[in-house]
C-alpha positions as CSV (number, residue, x, y, z in Angstrom):
1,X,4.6,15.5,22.7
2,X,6.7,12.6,23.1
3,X,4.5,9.3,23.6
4,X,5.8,6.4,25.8
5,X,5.7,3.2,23.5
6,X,4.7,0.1,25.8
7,X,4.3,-2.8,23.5
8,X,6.6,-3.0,20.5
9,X,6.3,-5.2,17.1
10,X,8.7,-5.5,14.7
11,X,8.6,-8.3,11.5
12,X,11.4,-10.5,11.0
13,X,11.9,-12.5,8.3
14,X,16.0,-12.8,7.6
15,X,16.3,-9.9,5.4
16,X,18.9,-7.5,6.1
17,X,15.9,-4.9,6.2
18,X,14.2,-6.7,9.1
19,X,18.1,-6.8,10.5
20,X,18.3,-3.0,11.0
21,X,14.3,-2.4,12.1
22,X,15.3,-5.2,14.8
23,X,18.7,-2.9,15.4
24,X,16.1,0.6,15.5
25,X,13.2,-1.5,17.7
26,X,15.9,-2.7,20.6
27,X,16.9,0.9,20.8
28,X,13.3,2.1,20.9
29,X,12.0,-0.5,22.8
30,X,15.1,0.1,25.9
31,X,14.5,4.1,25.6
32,X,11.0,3.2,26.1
33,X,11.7,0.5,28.8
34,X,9.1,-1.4,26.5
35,X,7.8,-5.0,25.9
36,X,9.7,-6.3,22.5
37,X,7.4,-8.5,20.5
38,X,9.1,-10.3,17.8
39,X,7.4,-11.6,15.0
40,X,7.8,-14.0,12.0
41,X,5.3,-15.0,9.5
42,X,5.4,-18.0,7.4
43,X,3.6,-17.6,4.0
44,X,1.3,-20.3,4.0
45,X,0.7,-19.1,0.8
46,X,3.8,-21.3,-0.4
47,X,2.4,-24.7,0.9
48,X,-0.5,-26.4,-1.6
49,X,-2.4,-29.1,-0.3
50,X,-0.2,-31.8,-1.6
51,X,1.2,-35.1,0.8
52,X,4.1,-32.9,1.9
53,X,2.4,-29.7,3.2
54,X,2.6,-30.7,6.8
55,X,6.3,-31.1,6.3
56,X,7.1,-28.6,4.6
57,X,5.0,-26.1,6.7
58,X,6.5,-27.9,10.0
59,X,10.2,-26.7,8.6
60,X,9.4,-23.2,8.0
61,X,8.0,-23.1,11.6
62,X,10.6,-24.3,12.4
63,X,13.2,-21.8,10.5
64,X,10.9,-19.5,11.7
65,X,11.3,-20.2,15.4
66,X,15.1,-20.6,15.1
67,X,15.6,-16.9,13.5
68,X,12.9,-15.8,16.6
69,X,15.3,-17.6,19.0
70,X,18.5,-15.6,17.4
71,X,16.8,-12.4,17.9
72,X,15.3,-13.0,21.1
73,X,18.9,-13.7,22.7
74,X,20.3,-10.6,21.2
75,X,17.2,-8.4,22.6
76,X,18.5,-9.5,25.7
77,X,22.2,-9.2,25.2
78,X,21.2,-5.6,24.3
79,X,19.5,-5.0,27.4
80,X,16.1,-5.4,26.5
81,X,14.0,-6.9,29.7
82,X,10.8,-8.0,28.1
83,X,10.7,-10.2,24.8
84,X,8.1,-12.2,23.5
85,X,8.5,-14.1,20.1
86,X,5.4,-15.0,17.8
87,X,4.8,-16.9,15.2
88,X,2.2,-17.1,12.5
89,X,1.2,-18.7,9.3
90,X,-0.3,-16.3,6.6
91,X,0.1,-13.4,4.3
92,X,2.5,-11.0,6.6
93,X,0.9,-8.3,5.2
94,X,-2.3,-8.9,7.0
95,X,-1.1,-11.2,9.7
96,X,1.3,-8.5,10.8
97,X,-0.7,-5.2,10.6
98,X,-4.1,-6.9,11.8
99,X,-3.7,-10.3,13.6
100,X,-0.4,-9.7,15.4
101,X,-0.5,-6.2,16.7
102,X,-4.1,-6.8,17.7
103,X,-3.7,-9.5,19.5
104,X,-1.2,-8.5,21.4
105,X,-1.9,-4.5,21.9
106,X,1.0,-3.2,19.9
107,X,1.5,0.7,19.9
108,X,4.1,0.7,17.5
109,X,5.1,-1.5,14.3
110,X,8.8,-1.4,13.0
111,X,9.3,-2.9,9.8
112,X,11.9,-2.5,7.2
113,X,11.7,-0.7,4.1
114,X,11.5,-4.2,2.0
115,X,11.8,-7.8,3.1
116,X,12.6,-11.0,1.5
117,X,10.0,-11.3,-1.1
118,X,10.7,-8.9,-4.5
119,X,8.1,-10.8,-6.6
120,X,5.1,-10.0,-3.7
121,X,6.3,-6.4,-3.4
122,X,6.1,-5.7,-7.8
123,X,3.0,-7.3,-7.8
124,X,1.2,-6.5,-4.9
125,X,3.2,-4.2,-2.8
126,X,5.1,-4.5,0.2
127,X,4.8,-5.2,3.5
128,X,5.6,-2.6,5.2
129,X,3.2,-0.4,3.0
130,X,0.6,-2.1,3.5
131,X,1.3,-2.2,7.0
132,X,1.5,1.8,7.4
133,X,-1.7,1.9,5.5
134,X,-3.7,-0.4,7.2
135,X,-1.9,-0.7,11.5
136,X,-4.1,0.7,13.8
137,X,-1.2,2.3,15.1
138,X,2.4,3.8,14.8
139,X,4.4,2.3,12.6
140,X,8.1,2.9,11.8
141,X,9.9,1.9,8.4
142,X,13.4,1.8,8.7
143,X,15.4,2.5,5.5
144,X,18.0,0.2,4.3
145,X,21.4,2.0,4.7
């Protein structure tokens, strides 16, 4: 049985991964006449607590919001009626899967395959397996082509 998806997340973080889920959630999220929710995460994990933090994490938010602003103009180029952007500072593992989808009643997470961060994914894994392990709903990983 083919379930109607209402509420949409996909993770972007400038990867050409997060570029093609974005591609596969526009398409789901029209067929679906959905609410797009488009996400970006900024590894506060980076920052320390030195003088500069502050800045620093204020121009990440602010990269952040600028690659949400890209996205959320094509969504609606594409056709896509209802977008909302969020963004969050933590580990995007858990921020994504838990905090985000939660808080805003996601039924369906689309992440790419692998993201930005090689070094997280050897040593810890990535996100978007610990996304499908942990969401509390669908999730979709889209393969790099």
């Amino acid at each position: 049985m083919d379930q109607p998806y209402k509420h949409i997340l996909v993770g972007l973080d400038g990867s050409n991964a997060s570029k093609l889920a974005f591609e596969k959630a526009v398409r789901v999220a029209k067929k679906n006449e959905a609410e797009l929710i488009l996400a970006h995460v900024v590894d506060a994990r980076t920052f320390s607590t030195y003088d500069w933090y502050t800045q620093m994490a204020e121009k990440a938010k602010d990269a952040g919001e600028e690659l949400l602003k890209n996205f959320e103009e094509e969504a609606h180029q594409h056709g896509v009626a209802h977008v909302k952007t969020v963004i969050e500072f933590g580990s995007a593992k858990t921020t994504l899967a838990k905090t985000i989808a939660s808080e805003h009643q996601a039924d369906l997470i689309i992440c790419g395959a692998t993201g930005m961060s090689g070094v997280d994914r050897f040593i810890m894994g990535s996100v978007s397996e610990h996304t499908a392990r942990y969401a509390k709903c669908d999730v979709l990983i889209v393969r790099n082509q």
